[in-house]
Residue, then its C-alpha position, 0 to 999 in steps of 0.5 A: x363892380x359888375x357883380x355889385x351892379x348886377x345884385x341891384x333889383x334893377x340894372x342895365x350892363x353893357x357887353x361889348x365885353x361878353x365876359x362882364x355879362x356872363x357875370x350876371x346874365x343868371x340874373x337877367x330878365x331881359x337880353x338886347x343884342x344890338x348886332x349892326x355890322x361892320x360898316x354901322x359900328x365902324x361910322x359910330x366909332x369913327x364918328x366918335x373917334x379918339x376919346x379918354x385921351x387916346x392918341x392916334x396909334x390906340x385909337x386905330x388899334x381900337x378900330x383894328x380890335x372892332x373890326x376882327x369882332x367877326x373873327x375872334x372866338x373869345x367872349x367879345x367875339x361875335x362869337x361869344x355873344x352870339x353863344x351868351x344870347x342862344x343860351x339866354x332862356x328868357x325876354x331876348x331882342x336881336x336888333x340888327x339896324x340903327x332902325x329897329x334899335x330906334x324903335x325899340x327906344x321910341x316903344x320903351x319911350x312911350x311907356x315910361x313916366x317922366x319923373x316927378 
């Protein structure tokens, strides 16, 4: 499916899972690394909280799974993105706060035509 997405002219994937990007990253024009810490995407997902169904025990393995983001060295590790983006040759953002990446939207915002 990342693969169909990504053969489009125009398309947005996003890689919390860094292996789904990888698939396309070739393809790429553009790359936006939303890399808030631990406190801010820990607000969010208990904010969020149990979705799709979740029962208590997979919503707090889930937060568990966040949370080790830092540690793991996998392509959903901070490491992963971390080498997926300085490998990255063109356009490429790094937004580290919930402000920059307000900003960002308010910029493209600003810039696109409502249909019709």
């Amino acid at each position: 499916m990342t693969r169909s997405a990504g053969s489009g002219s125009r398309w947005i994937i996003e890689g919390v899972f860094g292996w789904l990007a990888e698939v396309v990253v070739e393809r790429a024009t553009a790359l936006i690394w939303t890399d808030l810490q631990w406190e801010d995407c820990k607000t969010g997902l208990l904010t969020r909280g149990q979705r799709r169904g979740w029962n208590q025990a997979e919503f707090i393995e889930l937060v568990a799974w966040a949370e080790a983001y830092w540690v793991r060295d996998t392509a959903t590790s901070f490491k992963g993105h971390l080498r997926l983006y300085d490998d990255f040759s063109s356009t490429k953002l790094r937004l580290k706060s919930r402000a920059e990446i307000a900003e960002l939207v308010s910029f493209l915002a600003s810039r696109v035509s409502p249909p019709g």
